[in-house]
C-alpha distance (Angstrom), angle and dihedral (degrees) to the residues before:
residue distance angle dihedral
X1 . . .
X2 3.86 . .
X3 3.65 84.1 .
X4 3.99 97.5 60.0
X5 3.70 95.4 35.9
X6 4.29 85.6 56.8
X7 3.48 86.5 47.5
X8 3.82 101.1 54.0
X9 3.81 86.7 44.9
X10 3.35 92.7 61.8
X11 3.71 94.5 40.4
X12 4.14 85.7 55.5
X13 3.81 87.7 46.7
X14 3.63 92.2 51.1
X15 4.01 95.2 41.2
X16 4.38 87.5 50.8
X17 3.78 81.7 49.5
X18 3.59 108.0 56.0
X19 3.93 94.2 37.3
X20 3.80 96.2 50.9
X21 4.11 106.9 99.4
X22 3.48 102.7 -121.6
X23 4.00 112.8 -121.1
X24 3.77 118.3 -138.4
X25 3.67 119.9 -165.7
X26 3.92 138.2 -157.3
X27 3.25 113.9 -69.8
X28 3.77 98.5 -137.2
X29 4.16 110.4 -127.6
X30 3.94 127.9 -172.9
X31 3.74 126.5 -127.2
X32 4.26 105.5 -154.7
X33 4.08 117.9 -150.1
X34 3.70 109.0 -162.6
X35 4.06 113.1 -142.3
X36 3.64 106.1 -147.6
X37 3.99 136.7 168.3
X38 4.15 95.0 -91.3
X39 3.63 106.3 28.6
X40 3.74 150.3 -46.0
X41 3.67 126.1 -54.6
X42 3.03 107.4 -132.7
X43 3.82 100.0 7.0
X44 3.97 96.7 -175.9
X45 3.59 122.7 45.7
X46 3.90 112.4 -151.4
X47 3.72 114.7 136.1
X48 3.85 110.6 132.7
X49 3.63 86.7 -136.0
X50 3.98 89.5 74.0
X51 4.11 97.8 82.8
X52 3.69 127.5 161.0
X53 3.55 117.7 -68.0
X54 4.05 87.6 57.5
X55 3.53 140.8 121.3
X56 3.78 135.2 -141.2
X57 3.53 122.6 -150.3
X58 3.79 123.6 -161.9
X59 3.99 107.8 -167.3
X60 4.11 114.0 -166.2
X61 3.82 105.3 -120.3
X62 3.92 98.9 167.5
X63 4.09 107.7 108.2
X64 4.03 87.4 -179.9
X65 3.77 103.2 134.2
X66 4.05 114.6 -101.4
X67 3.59 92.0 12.2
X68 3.76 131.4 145.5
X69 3.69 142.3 168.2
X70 3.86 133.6 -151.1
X71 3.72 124.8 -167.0
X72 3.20 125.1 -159.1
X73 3.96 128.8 -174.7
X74 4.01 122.4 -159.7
X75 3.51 96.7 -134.4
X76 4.11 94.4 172.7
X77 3.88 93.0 50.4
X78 3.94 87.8 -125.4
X79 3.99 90.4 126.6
X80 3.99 87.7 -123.5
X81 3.93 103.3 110.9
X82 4.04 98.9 -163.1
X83 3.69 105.7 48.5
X84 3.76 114.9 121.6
X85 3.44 91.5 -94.1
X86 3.72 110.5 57.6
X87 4.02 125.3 67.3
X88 3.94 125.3 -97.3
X89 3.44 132.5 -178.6
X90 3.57 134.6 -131.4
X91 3.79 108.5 -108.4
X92 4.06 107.8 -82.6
X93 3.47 125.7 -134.8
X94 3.49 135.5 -167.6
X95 3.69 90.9 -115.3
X96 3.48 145.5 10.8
X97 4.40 119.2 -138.2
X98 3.65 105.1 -134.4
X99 4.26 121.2 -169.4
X100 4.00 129.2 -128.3
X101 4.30 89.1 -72.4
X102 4.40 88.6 54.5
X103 3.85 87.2 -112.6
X104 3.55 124.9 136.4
X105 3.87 121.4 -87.2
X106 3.44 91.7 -155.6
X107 3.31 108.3 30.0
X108 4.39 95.9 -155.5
X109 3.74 87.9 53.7
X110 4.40 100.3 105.7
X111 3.90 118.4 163.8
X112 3.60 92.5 -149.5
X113 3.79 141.5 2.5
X114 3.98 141.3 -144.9
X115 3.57 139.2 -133.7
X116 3.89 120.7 -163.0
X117 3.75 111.0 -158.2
X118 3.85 104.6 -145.2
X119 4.04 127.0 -133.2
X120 3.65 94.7 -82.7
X121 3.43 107.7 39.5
X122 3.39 108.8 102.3
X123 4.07 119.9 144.8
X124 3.85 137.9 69.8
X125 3.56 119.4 -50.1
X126 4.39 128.6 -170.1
X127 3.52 119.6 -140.2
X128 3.70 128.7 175.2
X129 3.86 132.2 -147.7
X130 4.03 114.0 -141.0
X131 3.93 102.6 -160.6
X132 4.25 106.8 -168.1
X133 3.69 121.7 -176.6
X134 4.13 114.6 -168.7
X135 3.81 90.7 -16.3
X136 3.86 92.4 -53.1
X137 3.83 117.3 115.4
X138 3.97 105.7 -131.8
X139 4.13 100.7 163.3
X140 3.63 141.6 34.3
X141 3.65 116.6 -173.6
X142 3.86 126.2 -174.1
X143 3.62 125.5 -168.8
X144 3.73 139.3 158.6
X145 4.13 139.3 -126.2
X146 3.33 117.9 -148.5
X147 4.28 108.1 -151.8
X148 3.64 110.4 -157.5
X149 3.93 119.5 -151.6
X150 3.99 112.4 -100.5
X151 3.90 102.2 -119.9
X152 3.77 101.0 -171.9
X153 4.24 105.0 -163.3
X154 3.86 121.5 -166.2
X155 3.65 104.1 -147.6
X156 3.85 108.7 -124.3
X157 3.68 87.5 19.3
X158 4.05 117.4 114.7
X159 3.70 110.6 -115.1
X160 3.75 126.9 -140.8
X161 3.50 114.5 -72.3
X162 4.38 93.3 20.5
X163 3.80 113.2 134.6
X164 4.12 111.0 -140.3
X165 3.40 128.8 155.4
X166 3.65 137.3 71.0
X167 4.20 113.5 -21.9
C-alpha cells in the first residue's frame, strides 16, 4: 500500500513538473566605462541592449600620479549628484597597495566601482566624472545612461495587446 501511494506521489510530482511553464529570467550583463587621463570612454551609455536588471562598471584607467576619480550618478533626476539619494563612489585610484596575505592596505582604496540598475529603473540617468590631480580638481565630465525597459517575451506566447481567437 505504501508502495502505490509513493508511486502516485511521484507520478503527481512528475505530472506538476512537466506542465509548469518554465520561467527564464534576465540574465544580468555589465556595461564597463573606462576612466582614463582625457576623458571617458564611452561617456554616454545608450545601447538598447543595456535593460534593467544591469550593471555598469566604471574601471579607473588614469596611471597619472596622485590622481583619482569619483562618480557620481543622479539617481532622483533632481540634477544635484550628492544628495542622499543618488550613488557616489569612493575616490578611484589607479591601484590599490595590498600586504603579504593580498588584502587591502587601505581598505577604502577600490580601482573601480559598480552600479546595479534595479527591475524598475528604466529611463535616462546623468552622472558626472570628478577627475582630481594632487588635490586640485582639473576635469568634470558629465554623461548620461540610457536604461531600457526589460520586455521579457515567451516565444509562442500572445503578447499584450495580440488579437487571437475566433474572427
Amino acid at each position: 500500500m505504501g508502495r502505490s501511494r509513493w508511486f502516485k506521489s511521484l507520478g503527481v510530482f512528475l505530472a506538476l513538473f512537466l506542465l509548469t511553464p518554465s520561467a527564464s529570467a534576465h540574465e544580468q550583463n555589465t556595461y564597463n566605462v573606462i576612466l582614463i587621463e582625457g576623458s571617458v570612454l564611452p561617456g554616454n551609455v545608450t545601447d538598447p541592449a543595456f535593460v534593467e536588471g544591469n550593471k555598469v562598471m566604471f574601471h579607473m584607467g588614469d596611471s597619472t600620479n596622485n590622481t583619482s576619480m569619483q562618480i557620481r550618478i543622479d539617481l532622483n533626476h533632481d540634477g544635484v549628484f550628492e544628495s542622499g539619494e543618488d550613488n557616489l563612489s569612493v575616490w578611484l585610484t589607479h591601484s590599490c597597495e595590498v600586504d603579504e596575505n593580498n588584502s587591502l592596505v587601505d581598505e577604502t582604496c577600490a580601482v573601480s566601482h559598480k552600479f546595479v540598475f534595479g527591475n524598475t529603473s528604466a529611463g535616462t540617468y546623468s552622472y558626472q566624472v570628478e577627475r582630481v590631480v594632487n588635490n586640485s580638481t582639473t576635469d568634470v565630465w558629465n554623461h548620461t545612461i540610457l536604461v531600457h525597459p526589460y520586455i521579457h517575451e515567451v516565444p509562442g506566447q500572445p503578447n499584450i495587446g495580440d488579437c487571437f481567437g475566433a474572427g
